[in-house]
C-alpha positions in Angstrom: -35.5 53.5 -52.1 -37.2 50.2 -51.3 -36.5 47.0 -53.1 -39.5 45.9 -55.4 -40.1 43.1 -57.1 -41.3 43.5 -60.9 -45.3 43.8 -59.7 -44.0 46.4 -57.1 -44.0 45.1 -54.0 -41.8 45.9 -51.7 -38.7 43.4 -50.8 -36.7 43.1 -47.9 -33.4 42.3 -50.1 -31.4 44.8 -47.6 -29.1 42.5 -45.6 -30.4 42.6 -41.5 -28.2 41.6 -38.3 -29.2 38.7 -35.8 -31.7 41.7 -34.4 -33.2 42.8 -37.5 -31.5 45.8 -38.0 -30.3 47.0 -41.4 -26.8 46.2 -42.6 -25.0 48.4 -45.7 -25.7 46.4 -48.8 -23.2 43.7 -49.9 -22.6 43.1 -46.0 -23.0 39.8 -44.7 -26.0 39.6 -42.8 -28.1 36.6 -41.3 -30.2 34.3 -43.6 -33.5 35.6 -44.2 -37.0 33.9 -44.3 -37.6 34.8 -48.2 -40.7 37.3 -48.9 -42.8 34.8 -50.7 -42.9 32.3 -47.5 -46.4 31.0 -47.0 -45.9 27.6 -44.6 -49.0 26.6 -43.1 -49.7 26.2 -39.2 -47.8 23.1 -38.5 -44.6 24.6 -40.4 -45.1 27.9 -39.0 -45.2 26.9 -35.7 -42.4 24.4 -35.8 -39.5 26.9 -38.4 -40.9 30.2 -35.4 -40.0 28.0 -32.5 -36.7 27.1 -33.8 -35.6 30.4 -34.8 -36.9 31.4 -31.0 -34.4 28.4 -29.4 -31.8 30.0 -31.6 -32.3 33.3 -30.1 -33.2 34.9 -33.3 -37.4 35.8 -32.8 -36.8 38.8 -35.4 -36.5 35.8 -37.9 -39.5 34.0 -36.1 -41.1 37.4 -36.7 -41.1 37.0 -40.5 -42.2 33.5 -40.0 -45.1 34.1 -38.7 -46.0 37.2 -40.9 -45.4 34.7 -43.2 -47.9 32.7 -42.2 -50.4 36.1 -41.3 -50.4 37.0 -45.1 -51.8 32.8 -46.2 -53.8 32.2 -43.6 -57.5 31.8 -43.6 -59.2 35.0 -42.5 -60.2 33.7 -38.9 -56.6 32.8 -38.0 -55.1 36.2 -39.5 -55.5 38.1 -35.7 -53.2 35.1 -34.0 -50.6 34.8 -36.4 -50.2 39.0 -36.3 -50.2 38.6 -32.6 -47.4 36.1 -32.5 -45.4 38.3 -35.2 -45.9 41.0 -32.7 -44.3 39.2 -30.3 -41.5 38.4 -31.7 -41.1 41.8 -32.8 -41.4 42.9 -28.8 -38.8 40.4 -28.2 -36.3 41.7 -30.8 -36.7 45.5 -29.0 -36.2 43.6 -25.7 -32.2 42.3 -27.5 -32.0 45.8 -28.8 -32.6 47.6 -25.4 -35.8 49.1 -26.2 -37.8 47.9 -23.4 -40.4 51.1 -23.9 -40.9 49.4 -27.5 -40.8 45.7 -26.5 -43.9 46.7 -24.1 -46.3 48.1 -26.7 -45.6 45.3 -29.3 -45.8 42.6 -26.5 -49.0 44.2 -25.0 -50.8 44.2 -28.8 -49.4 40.8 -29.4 -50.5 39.5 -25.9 -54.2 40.9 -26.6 -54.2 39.4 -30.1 -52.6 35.9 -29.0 -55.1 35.4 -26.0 -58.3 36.9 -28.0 -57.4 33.5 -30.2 -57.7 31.3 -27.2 -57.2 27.9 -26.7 -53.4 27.2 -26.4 -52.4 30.3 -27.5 -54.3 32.3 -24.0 -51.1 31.2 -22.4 -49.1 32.3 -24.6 -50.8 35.7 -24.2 -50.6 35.2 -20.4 -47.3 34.2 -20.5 -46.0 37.4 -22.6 -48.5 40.0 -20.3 -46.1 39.2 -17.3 -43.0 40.2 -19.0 -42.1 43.9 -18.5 -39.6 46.3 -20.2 -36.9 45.2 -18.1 -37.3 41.8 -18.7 -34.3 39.7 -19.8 -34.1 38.6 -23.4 -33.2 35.3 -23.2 -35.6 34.5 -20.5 -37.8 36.3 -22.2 -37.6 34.4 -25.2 -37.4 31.0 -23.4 -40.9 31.6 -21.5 -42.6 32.1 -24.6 -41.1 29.3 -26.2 -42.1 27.1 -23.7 -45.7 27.7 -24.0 -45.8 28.4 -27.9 -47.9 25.4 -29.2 -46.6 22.8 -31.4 
């Protein structure tokens, strides 16, 4: 059964990995971004690029959902892209490159439909493939993530 909070809303209060992945309860697991983060752009952009140039863009995932669930309607399609990414790039640490494709393809789509800075961000994740290192991975998206 999911963790809920008292309106009933579901909680990620399950301990993850550095990947994401769900740990047994009571296990150690890595710090996570709490449920009821809501930065806005500037600290968005600034907490998901370091978690990225730590390695860990399953925590820079949650930022920017973070971000998807406050922002102003217009802006909701980027920050869902850029979660998407990150999300691609966690499957590319876990050795799903099938999986890292389709999430880095809709988050590619999403990212460039924004425009602006964020096309080559798009551009820049459309030329990774399934077999793609990780950590380059990461690094190439980092470099051209705004902010």
């Amino acid at each position: 059964m999911r963790d809920r909070d008292p309106e009933g809303r579901p909680r990620s209060a399950r301990p993850r990995d550095a990947y994401g992945r769900p740990l047994p309860y009571g296990s150690p697991g890595m710090p996570r971004v709490p449920d009821d983060y809501a930065p806005t752009t500037e600290q968005a952009l600034a907490d998901g690029r370091r978690f990225l140039r730590d390695g860990l863009p399953f925590n820079a995932h949650e930022v920017f959902e973070g971000r998807w669930k406050c922002a102003p309607e217009d802006e909701r399609e980027l920050w869902q892209g850029l979660a998407q990414i990150c999300v691609g790039l966690t499957h590319l640490q876990r050795g799903n490159g099938r999986g890292a494709l389709t999430l880095l393809s809709r988050g590619a789509a999403k990212a460039q439909s924004y425009g602006g800075a964020y096309d080559a961000v798009g551009k820049a994740t459309s030329s990774l493939s399934q077999d793609s290192d990780p950590g380059e991975a990461i690094a190439l998206i980092l470099a051209k993530l705004p902010g």
